[in-house]
C-alpha positions as CSV (number, residue, x, y, z in Angstrom):
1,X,-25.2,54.4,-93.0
2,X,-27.3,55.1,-90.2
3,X,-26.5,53.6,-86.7
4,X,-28.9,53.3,-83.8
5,X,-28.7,52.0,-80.5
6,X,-32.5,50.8,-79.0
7,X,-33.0,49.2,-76.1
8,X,-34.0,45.1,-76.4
9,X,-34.5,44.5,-72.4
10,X,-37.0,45.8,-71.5
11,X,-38.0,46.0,-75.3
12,X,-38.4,50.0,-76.3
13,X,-40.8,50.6,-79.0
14,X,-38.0,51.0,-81.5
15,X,-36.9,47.7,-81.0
16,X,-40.9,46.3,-81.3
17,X,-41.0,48.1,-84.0
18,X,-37.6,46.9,-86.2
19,X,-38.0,43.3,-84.7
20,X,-39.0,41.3,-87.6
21,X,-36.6,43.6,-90.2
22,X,-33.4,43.0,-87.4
23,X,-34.2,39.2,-87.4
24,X,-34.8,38.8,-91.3
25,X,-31.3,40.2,-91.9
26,X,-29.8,38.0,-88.6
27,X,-31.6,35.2,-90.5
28,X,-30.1,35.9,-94.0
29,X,-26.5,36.1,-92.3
30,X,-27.0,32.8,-91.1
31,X,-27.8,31.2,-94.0
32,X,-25.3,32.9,-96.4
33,X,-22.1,33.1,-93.6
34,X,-22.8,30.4,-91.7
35,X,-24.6,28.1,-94.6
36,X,-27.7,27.6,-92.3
37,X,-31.0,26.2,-93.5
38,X,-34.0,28.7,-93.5
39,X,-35.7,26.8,-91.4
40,X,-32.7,25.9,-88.5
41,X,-33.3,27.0,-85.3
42,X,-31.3,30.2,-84.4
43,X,-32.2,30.2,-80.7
44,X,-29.1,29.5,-78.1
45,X,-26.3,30.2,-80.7
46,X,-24.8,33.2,-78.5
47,X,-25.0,32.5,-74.6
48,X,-24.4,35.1,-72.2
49,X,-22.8,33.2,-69.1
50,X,-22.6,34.4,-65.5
51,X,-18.6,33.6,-64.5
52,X,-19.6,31.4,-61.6
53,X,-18.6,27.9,-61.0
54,X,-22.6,28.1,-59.0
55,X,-24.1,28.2,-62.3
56,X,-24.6,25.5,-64.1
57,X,-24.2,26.4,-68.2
58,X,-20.7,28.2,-66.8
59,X,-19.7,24.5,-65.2
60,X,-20.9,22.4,-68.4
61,X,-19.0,24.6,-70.7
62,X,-15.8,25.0,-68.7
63,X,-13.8,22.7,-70.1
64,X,-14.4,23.2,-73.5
65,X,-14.2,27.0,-73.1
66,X,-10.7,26.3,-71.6
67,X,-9.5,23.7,-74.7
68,X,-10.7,26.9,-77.1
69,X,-8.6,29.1,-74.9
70,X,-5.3,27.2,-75.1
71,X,-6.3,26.4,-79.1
72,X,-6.3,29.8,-79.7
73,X,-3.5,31.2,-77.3
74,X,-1.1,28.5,-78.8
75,X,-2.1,29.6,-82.2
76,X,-2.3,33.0,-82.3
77,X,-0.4,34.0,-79.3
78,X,2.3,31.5,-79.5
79,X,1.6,29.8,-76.0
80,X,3.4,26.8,-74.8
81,X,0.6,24.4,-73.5
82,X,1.9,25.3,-69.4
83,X,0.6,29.1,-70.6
84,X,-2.3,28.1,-71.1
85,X,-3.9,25.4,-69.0
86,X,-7.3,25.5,-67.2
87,X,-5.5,27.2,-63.9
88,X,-4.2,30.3,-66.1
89,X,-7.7,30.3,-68.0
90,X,-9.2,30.3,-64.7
91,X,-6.8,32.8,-63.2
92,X,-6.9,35.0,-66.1
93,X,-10.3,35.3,-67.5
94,X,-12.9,33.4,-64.5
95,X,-11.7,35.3,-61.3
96,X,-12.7,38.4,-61.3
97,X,-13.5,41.0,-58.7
98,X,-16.6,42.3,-59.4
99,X,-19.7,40.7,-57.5
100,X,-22.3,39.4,-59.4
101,X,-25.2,42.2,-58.4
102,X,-29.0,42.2,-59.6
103,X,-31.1,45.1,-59.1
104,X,-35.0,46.0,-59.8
105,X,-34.1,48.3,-62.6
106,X,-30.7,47.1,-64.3
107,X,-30.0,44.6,-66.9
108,X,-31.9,40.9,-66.3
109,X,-28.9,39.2,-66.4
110,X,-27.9,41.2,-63.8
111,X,-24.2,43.2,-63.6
112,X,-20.8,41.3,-63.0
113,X,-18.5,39.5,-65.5
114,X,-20.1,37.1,-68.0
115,X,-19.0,34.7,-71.1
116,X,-20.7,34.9,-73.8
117,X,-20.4,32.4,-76.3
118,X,-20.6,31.6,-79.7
119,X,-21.7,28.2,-80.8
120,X,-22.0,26.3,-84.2
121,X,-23.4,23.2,-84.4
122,X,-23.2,22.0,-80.7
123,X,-19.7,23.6,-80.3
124,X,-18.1,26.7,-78.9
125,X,-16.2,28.4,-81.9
126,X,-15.9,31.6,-79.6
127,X,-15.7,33.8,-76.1
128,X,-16.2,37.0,-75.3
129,X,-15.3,38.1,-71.8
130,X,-18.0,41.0,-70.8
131,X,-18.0,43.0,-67.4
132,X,-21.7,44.3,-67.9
133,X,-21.7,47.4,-65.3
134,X,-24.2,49.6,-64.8
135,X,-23.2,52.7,-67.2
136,X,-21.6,50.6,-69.5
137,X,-20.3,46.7,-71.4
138,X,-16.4,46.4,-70.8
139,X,-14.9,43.9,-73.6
140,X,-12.3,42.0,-71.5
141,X,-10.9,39.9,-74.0
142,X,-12.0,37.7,-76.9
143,X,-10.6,34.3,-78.2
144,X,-11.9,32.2,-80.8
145,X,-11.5,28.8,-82.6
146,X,-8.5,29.8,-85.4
147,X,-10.2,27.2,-87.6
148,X,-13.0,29.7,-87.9
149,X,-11.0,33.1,-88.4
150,X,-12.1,33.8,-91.8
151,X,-15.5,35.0,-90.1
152,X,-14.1,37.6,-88.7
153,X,-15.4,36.8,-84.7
154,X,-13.6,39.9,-83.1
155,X,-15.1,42.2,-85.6
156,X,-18.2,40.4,-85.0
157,X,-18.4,40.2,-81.2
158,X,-17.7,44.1,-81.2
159,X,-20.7,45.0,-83.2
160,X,-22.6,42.5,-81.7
């Protein structure tokens, strides 16, 4: 097994160059993991979301981000519901100290703490709380709809 890192943004000539072979095996996973048709659209199904209340994919998808939270913490954790609600979700994994920054030669999302989320047909299924910083991705934490543990989302989201 041979593992290599390349960079996507801005696109090295590795990554030009293994495009269509990376996205015909992220095309086959879909179909045989997730039971996509060849032909389904695979943009959009992992967002990577500034944590700001200002933007507004973060502000649609609060809500439903915070019900997966308290799903999964009451499942897997054992949570009572007042451990969970949207004030702890907020406090816990939406405030966070680092400023949002953008510079001319960093990452285009720019640095600071972002969701990224997994979705499946039109729903989140899981979160993975990212401080992007300028030497290197900080995994914060990572919840996921229980319904959908037999895919393995940690495992996932770490080699993703």
């Amino acid at each position: 097994l041979k593992v290599r890192v390349v960079r996507s943004s801005p696109p090295s000539s590795q990554f030009k160059a293994t495009f269509q072979e990376s996205y015909q095996v992220y095309k086959r996973y879909q179909m045989v993991v997730h039971k996509d048709p060849p032909d389904k659209p695979t943009i959009n199904q992992v967002r990577l979301v500034p944590v700001s209340f200002e933007d507004p994919q973060f502000k649609s998808s609060f809500s439903q981000s915070a019900s997966l939270f308290a799903k999964y913490q009451m499942s897997v954790h054992k949570d009572t519901p007042s451990d969970c609600g949207e004030n702890e979700f907020t406090r816990f994994l939406c405030d966070s100290p680092l400023e949002a920054e953008h510079v001319p030669d960093g990452p285009e999302c720019g640095y600071g703490s972002f969701h990224q989320q997994y979705w499946l047909d039109g729903k989140i299924i899981a979160v993975g709380v990212i401080d992007i910083l300028p030497c290197c991705v900080s995994s914060v934490y990572l919840y996921y709809d229980p319904d959908y543990s037999f895919l393995s989302l940690g495992v996932y989201s770490a080699l993703r």
